[in-house]
N, C-alpha and C positions, 0 to 999 in steps of 0.2 A: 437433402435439399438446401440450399445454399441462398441464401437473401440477404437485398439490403441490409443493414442495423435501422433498426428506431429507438427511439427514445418512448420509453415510458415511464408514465408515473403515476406514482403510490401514494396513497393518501397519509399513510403510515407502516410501522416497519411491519405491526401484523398483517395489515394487507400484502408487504413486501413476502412475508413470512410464508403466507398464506399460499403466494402466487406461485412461489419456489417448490413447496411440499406438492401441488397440482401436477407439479408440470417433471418431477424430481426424475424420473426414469426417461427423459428427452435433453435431461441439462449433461452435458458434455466438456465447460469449461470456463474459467471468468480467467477474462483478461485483461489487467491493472495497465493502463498506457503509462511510462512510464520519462522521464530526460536521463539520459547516461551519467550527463556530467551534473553535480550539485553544486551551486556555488554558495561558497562558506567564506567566515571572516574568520583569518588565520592572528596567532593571540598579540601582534600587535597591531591588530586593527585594519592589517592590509586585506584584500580581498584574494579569494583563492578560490580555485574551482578544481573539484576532487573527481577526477577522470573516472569512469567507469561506475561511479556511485550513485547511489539512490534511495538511500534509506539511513535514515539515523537511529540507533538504540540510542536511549536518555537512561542516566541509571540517576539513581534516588541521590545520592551523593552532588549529584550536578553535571555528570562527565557525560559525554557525548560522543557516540563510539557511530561512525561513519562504514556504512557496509555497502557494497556491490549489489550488484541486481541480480546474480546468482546467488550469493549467500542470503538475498531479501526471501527467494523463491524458496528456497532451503526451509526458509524458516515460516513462509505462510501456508506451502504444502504439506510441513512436518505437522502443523496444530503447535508446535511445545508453548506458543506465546498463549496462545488461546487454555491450555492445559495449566500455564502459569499464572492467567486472569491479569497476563500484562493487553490494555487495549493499544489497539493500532488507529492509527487517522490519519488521513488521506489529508498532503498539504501541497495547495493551489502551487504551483511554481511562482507567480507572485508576491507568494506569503513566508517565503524562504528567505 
């Protein structure tokens, strides 16, 4: 059965946590909306926009490794970041 989307909301993540575990044998998929293109500031300062991209790895060093929306998928389907205890966070296109 196919329906609108709603929004709801969670008081907290155990309530989020809670809601999910309930419901775990009807959930079927999440879907991250995502922009193809990212726009970046290339290293002298001019602006650039990295076609196809949508994710950036940060590594401890400072470097910033720009990835596709297939290799992002790659990487949030596999777990390895989650098995690595690297966190991921969602960033506003705004705040780019």
């Amino acid at each position: 059965m196919t329906s609108e989307p709603r929004q709801e909301q969670f008081g907290s993540s155990s309530e989020l946590l809670k809601r999910l575990q309930e419901r775990a044998d009807d959930l079927d998929q999440l879907s991250i909306m995502v922009v193809n293109d990212l726009p970046m500031v290339g290293p002298k300062g001019q602006g650039l926009l990295a076609k196809n991209s949508c994710g950036v790895l940060k590594t401890c060093s400072g470097e910033s490794i720009v990835i596709n929306r297939n290799d992002l998928e790659i990487l949030l389907n596999d777990g390895i970041l989650q098995r690595m205890k690297i966190p991921i966070s969602l960033v506003p296109r705004e705040a780019r």
